[in-house]
C-alpha positions in Angstrom: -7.5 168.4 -100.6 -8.2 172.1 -100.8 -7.6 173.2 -97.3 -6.2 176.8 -97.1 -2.6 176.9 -95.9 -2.7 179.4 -92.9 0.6 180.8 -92.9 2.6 183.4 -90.1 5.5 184.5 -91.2 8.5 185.2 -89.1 8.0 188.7 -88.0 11.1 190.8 -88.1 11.8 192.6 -84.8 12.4 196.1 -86.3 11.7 197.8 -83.0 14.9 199.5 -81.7 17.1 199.4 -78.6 16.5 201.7 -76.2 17.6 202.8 -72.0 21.4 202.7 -73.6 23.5 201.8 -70.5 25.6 205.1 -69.3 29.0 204.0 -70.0 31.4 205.5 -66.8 34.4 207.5 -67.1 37.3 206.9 -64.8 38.1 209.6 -62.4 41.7 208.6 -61.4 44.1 211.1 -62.4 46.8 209.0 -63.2 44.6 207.6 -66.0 44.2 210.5 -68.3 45.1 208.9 -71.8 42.8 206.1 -70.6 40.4 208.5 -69.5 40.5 210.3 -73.4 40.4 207.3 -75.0 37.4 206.3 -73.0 35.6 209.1 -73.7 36.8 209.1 -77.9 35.2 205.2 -77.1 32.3 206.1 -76.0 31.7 209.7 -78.3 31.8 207.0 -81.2 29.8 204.5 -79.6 26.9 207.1 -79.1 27.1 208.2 -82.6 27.7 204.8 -83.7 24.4 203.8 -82.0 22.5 206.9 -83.5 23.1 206.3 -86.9 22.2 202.6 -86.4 18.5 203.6 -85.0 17.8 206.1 -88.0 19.0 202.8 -90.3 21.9 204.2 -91.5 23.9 201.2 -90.9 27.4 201.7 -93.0 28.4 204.7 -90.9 27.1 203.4 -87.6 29.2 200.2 -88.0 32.3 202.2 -88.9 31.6 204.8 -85.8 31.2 201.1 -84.1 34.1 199.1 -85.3 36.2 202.2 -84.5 34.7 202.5 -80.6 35.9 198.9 -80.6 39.4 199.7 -81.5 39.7 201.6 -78.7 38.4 199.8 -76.0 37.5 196.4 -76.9 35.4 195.5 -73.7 32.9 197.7 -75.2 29.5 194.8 -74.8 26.7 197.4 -76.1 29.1 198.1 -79.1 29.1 194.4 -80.3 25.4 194.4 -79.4 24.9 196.9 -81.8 27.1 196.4 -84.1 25.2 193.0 -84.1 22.2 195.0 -84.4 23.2 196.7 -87.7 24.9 193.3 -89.0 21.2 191.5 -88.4 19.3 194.4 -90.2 21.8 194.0 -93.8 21.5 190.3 -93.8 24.9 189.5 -92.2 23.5 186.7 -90.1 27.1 185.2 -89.1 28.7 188.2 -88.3 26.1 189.7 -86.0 26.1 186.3 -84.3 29.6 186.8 -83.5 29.1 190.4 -82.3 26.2 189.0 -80.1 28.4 186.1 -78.9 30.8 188.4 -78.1 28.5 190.7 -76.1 27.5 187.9 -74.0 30.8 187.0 -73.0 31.8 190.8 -71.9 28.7 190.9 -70.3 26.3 187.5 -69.1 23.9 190.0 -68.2 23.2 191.8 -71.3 19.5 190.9 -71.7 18.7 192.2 -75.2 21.8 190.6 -76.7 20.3 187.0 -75.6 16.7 188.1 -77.4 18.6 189.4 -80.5 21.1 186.1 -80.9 17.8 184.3 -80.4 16.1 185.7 -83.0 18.4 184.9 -85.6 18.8 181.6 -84.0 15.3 181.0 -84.7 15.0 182.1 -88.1 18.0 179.8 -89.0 16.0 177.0 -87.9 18.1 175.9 -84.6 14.6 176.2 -82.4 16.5 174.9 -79.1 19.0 177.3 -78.9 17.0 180.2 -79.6 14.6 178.8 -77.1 17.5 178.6 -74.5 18.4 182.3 -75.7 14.5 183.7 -74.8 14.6 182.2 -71.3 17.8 183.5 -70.6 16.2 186.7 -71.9 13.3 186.5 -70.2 15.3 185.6 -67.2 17.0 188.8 -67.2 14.0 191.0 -68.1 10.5 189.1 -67.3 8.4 192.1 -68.4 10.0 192.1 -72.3 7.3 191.6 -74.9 9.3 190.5 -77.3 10.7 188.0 -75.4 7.5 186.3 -74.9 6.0 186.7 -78.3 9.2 185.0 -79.2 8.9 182.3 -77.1 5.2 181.6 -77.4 6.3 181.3 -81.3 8.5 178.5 -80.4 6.4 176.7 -78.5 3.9 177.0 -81.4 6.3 175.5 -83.9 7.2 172.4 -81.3 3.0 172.1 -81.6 3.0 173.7 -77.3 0.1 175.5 -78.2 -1.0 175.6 -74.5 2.0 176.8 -74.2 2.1 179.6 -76.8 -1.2 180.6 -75.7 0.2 181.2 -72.4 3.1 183.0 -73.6 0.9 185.0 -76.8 -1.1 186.3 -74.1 1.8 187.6 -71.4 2.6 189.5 -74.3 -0.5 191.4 -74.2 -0.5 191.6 -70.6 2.7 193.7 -70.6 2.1 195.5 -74.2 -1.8 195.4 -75.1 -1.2 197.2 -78.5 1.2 194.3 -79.8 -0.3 193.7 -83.6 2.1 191.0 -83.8 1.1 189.3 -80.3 -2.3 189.5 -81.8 -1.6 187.8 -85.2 0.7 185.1 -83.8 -2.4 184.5 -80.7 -4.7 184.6 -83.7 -3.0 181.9 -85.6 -2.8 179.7 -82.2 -6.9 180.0 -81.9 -7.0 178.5 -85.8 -4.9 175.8 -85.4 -7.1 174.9 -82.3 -10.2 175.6 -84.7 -11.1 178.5 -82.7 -11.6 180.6 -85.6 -14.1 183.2 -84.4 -11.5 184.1 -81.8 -8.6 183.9 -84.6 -11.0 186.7 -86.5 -11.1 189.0 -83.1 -7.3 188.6 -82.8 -6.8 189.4 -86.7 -9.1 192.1 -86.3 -7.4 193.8 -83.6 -4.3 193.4 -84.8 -6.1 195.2 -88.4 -7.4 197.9 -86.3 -3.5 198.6 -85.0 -2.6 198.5 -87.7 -4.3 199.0 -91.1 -2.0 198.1 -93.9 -0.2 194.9 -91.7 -0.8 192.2 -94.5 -0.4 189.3 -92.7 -3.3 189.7 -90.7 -5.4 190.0 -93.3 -3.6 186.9 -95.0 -4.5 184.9 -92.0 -7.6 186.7 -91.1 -8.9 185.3 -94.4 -8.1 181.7 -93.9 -10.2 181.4 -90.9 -13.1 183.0 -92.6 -12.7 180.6 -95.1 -12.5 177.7 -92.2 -16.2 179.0 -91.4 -17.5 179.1 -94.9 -17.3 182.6 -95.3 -15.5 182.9 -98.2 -17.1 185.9 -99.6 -15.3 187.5 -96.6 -11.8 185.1 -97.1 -11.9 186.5 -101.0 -12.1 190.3 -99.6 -8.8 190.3 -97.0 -7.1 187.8 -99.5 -7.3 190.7 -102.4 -6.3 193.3 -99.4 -3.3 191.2 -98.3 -2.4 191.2 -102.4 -3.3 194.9 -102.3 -0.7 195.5 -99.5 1.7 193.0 -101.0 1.6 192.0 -104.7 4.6 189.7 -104.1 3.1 187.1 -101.6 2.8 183.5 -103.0 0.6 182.7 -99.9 -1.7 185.0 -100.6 -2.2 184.1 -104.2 -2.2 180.1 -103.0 -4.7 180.5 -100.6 -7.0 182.7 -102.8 -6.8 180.4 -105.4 -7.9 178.1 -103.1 -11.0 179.5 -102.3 -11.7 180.6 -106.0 -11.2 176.9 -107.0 -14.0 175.7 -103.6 -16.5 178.1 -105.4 -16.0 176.7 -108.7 -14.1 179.5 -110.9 -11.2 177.1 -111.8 -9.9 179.8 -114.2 -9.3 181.9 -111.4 -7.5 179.0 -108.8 -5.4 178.2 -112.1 -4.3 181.1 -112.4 -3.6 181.8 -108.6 -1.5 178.7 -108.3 0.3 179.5 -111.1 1.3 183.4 -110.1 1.8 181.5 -106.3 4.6 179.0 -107.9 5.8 181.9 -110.3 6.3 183.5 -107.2 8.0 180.4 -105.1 9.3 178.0 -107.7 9.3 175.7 -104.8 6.2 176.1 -103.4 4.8 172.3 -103.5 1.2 172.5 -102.0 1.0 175.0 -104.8 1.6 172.6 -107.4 -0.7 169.7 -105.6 -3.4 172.3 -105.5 -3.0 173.2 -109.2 -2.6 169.5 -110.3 -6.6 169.4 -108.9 -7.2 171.9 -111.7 -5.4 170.5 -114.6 -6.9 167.2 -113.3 -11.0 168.9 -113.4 -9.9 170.2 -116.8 -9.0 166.9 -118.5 -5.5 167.6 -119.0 -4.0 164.7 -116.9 -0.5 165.3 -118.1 -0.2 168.1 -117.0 -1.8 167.2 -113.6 0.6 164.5 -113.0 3.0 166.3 -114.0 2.3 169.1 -111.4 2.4 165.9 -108.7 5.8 164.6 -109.4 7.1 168.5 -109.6 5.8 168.7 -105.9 7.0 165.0 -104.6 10.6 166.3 -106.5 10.4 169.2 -104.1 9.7 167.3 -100.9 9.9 163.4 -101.3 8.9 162.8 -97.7 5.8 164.9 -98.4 2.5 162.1 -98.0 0.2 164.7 -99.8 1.0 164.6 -103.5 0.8 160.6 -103.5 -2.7 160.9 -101.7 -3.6 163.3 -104.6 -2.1 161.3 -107.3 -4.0 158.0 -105.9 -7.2 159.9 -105.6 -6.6 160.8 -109.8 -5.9 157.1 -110.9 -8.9 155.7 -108.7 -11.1 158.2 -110.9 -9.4 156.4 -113.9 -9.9 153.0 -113.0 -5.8 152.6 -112.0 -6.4 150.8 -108.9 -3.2 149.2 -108.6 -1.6 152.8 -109.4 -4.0 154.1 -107.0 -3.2 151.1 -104.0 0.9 152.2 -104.7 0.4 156.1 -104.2 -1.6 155.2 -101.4 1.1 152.8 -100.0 3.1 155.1 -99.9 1.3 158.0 -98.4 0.6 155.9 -95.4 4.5 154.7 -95.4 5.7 158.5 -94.8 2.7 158.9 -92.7 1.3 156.1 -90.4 -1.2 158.0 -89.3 -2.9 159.3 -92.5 -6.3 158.3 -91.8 -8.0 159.3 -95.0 -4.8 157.3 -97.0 -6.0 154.3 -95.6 -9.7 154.6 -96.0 -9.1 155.6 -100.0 -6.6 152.5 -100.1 -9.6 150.2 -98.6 -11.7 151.8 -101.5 -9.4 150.5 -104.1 -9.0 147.4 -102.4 -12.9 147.3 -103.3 -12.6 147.9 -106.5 -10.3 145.1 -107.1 -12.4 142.7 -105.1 -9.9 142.5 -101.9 -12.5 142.2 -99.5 -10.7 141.4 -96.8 -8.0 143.7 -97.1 -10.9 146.2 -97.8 -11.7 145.9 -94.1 -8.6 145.5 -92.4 -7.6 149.0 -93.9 -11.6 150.6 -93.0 -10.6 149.4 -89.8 -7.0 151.0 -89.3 -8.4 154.2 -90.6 -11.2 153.9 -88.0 -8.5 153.2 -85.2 -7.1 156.7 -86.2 -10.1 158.7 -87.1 -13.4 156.9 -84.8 -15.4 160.1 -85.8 -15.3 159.3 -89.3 -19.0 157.9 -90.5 -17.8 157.2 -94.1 -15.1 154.9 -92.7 -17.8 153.0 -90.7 -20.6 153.0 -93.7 -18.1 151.8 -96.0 -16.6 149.2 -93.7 -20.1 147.9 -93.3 -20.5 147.4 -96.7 -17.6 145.0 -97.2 -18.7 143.0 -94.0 -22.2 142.8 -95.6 -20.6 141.1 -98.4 -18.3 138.9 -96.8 -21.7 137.8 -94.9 -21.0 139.5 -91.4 -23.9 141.3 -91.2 -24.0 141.4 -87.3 -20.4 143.6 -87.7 -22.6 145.5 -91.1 -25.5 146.0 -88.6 -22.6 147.4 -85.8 -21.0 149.7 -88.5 -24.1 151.5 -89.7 -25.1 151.7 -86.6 -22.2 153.1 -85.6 -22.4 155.5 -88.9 -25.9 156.8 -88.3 -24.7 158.0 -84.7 -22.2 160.2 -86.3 -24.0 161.4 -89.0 -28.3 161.3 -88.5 -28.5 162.6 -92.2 -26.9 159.5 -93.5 -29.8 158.1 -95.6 -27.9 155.4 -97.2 -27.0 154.0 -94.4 -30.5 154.0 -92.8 -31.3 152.4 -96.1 -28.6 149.3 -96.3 -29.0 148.6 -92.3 -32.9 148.3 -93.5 -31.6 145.9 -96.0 -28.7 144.1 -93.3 -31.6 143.9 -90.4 -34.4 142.2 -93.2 -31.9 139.5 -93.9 -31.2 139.2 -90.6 -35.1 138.3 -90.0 -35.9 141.8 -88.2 -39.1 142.9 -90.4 -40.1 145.8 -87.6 -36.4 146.9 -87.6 -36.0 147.0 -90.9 -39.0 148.8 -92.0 -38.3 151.5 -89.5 -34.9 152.2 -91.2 -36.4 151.9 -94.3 -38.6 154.6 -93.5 -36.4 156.9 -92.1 -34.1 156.6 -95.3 -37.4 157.3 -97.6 -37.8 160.6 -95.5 -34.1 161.7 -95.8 -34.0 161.0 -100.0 -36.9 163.0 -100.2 -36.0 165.8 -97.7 -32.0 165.8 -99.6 -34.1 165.4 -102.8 -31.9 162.1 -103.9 -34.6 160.4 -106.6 -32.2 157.4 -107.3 -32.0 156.7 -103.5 -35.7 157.3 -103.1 -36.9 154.7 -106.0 -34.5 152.3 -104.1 -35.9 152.3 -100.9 -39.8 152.1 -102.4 -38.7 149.4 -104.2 -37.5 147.6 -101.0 -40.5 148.4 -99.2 -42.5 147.0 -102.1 -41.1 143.5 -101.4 -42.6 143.7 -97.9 
C-alpha cells in the first residue's frame, strides 16, 4: 500500500560527438568549382559542428543547413544537424536528419545510437532496440550504446539481461554515474538493495550533486528499513531539485510509514501539484485522508487516480481495503472484483476478496479465493492461517490442521496459529498434540506481549 515508487528517469545523453570524420577534398583539376564548393561545404560544416558542441544551436544549424545546400551528401551534417534538433526539442525533425544520415551513410555508428535514443524516449522500445544493436554492431566498445541497451532490456523486465549490458558499460567506461544508477536500479528490482546502495553510492561519489541517485539511493534504504537514511537523500534529491514529484512522493511515503501524516499529506499533495497526473500520488494520499476521517475526500482521491489510469488494479484494491474497514462488504467484494479482473494475478486482491467473503458468511467462496491467492503467492502464511479458519468452520479440520501447519512453517512466530491448530488437533482427539501447540502459543503471547491471546490460550488449557 505504501511501497516507495523507485523511479530512473531517462537520462539525457548530453555527451558530445567526437573523432569528426576528415571530410576529403578532390584533387582533380578539372574539378575546381567542385573542389571550392567542397571546401565552402566543409569550412561551414566545421563551424557548424563547433557551435553545436558549445550549445549554441541556432547558428550551428544555420552554418549546417547552409553546408547542406552545397553538397547535400554531407552524412555528418544531417547527424548533427540532428544533434542540435534533438537538444531544442525538435524530436521529428532530428529524426529525419538522422534518417537521412543513415541513408548517405549505413555505417554511421553514432547516428544509429542518437535515432535510438529518441526512439526510446518516444516509447517505440523495438526500434530503438534494433537502432542500439546496429550501433553496437558498428562500435562494440560504445558505452552508451550499452547503457542504452541494458535500459531496454530493463523496461521489457530482461533484467539478466540489463545486468549484462549495465555492467559492459562499466567494463569499457568505469566512471559511468549513469551506468552506476541504471545497474543500481536493476539490483533493487531484484531486491538486492545493499548492492543498489554501492551502485548509488558510487555513482554519488562521481558525482555529487546527480539527484537521481540520491532519489533512488533513498528508496532502497527505505526497502531495508532505514528510513532515517531514505529521509536524508530524499531531502538531498529535493535540495538538488525542488521540482521532482518523485522525490516528494516517495518522501511522503516514508513520512506517512513513520507516522507524521501531516508531513505525507503534504508531500503527496506538492507531488500531484507537481504532476497533476501523478496517480500513485493520489492512492497514496487517499490513505491519509482515509486515517484522518475524511472519507470524501479519500475516495475522492481514488476515482481521481482510476480517472487517470482505468486499467490501473491499485486504486480499486485501495478503495476495497477502505469500505471493508466500513463494513461495505459488497462495495469492498466489487473493487476487489475488479482489481483481480485487470490483474489475474493480484494475489493480495484475492486474499482481501476471501476476507469479505467472510464477512458476509460465503464460506465456501471464502476458500476457493484463499486458495487462488495461495496458488499465486505459496509463501504467504496469512493466506494459509486464514484459509484454515474457514475450513475449520466448514468442519474440515484435517485441511485446518494442513493449513496451519503449513502457516507455522512460514512464519514460527505465528502464535495464533499455534493456538487454533491446538484447538483443530483437540477436536480432532489429539490431547498430546494439542497441548504442545497450546503451549508454544502461550510462550509466543507472552514473549509478543499479546494479553488477549495469552488469557485465550490459559483458558483453553484450563479445560484440560
Amino acid at each position: 500500500m505504501h511501497q516507495i515508487r523507485t523511479a530512473i528517469l531517462v537520462l539525457g545523453f548530453s555527451s558530445l560527438l567526437m573523432g569528426l570524420p576528415s571530410v576529403g577534398v578532390a584533387q582533380t583539376t578539372s574539378e575546381v568549382q567542385s573542389m571550392q564548393i567542397s571546401a565552402q561545404a566543409n569550412a561551414l560544416l566545421q563551424k557548424g559542428i563547433e557551435q553545436i558542441n558549445e550549445g549554441d544551436y541556432a547558428d550551428g544549424i544555420a552554418d549546417l543547413n547552409r553546408a547542406i545546400q552545397l553538397n547535400p551528401n554531407l552524412a555528418v551534417a544531417y547527424l548533427y544537424r540532428g544533434v542540435a534538433y534533438a537538444a531544442t526539442n525538435n524530436r521529428e525533425q532530428a529524426i529525419a536528419d538522422f534518417n537521412q544520415a543513415i541513408r548517405l551513410d549505413a555505417n554511421l555508428a553514432e547516428a544509429y545510437l542518437r535515432r535510438g535514443i529518441l526512439l526510446y524516449e518516444g516509447g517505440d522500445q523495438a526500434a530503438a532496440l534494433a537502432d542500439f544493436n546496429q550501433h553496437l554492431q558498428l562500435n562494440p566498445n560504445s558505452a552508451t550504446g550499452h547503457l542504452y541497451r541494458g535500459m531496454v532490456y530493463a523496461d521489457q523486465d530482461n533484467l539478466a539481461g540489463a545486468m549484462s549490458e549495465f555492467d559492459r558499460a562499466l567494463q569499457l567506461q568505469a566512471n559511468y554515474p549513469e551506468a552506476l544508477v541504471h545497474r543500481g536500479a536493476a539490483h533493487a528490482r531484484m531486491s538486492n538493495h545493499d548492492q543498489a546502495i554501492r551502485d548509488f553510492s558510487q555513482a554519488i561519489a562521481l558525482r555529487s550533486n546527480y539527484a537521481e541517485a540520491y532519489l533512488n539511493r533513498g528508496a532502497s534504504e527505505f526497502a531495508l528499513g532505514n528510513s532515517a537514511a531514505a529521509l536524508r537523500d530524499f531531502d538531498r534529491t529535493l535540495r538538488l531539485n525542488s521540482q521532482q514529484p518523485t522525490a516528494y512522493y516517495n518522501r511522503g511515503a516514508v513520512f506517512f510509514t513513520v507516522g507524521d501524516r501531516e508531513a505525507a499529506f503534504d508531500d503527496f499533495s506538492r507531488a500531484v501539484e507537481l504532476d497533476p497526473n501523478y496517480s500513485q500520488a493520489y492512492i497514496s494520499r487517499s490513505l491519509v485522508w482515509f486515517e484522518v476521517g475524511n472519507t470524501p475526500n479519500a475516495m475522492a482521491d481514488l476515482e481521481r487516480a482510476i480517472a487517470l489510469n482505468a486499467q490501473d488494479p491499485t486504486p480499486y484494491k485501495v478503495r476495497g481495503d477502505m469500505r471493508m474497514r466500513l463494513d461495505d462488504f459488497a462495495g469492498a467484494i466489487a473493487d476487489y472484483t475488479q482489481a483481480v479482473t485487470l490483474s489475474p494475478d493480484y494475489a493480495a486482491a484475492f486474499t482481501a476478496r476471501a476476507s469479505a467473503r467472510v464477512a458476509q458468511g460465503d464460506s465456501l467462496g471464502a476458500d476457493a479465493d484463499f486458495s487462488r491467492a495461495i496458488s499465486l503467492n505459496p509463501r504467504d502464511s496469512v493466506a494459509f492461517a486464514k484459509r484454515a479458519q474457514v475450513r475449520s468452520s466448514l468442519g474440515n479440520l484435517e485441511g485446518a490442521f494442513s493449513d496451519y501447519s503449513q502457516a507455522i512453517q512460514l512464519n514460527p512466530q505465528d502464535a495464533d496459529s499455534f493456538y487454533r491448530r491446538g484447538v483443530v488437533r483437540k477436536s480432532m482427539g489429539d490431547r498430546t498434540g494439542a497441548l504442545d501447540d497450546l503451549r508454544r502459543a502461550e510462550v509466543l503471547y507472552r514473549q509478543q506481549s499479546n494479553a488477549q491471546g495469552y488469557r485465550n490460550v490459559l483458558r483453553t488449557l484450563d479445560q484440560f
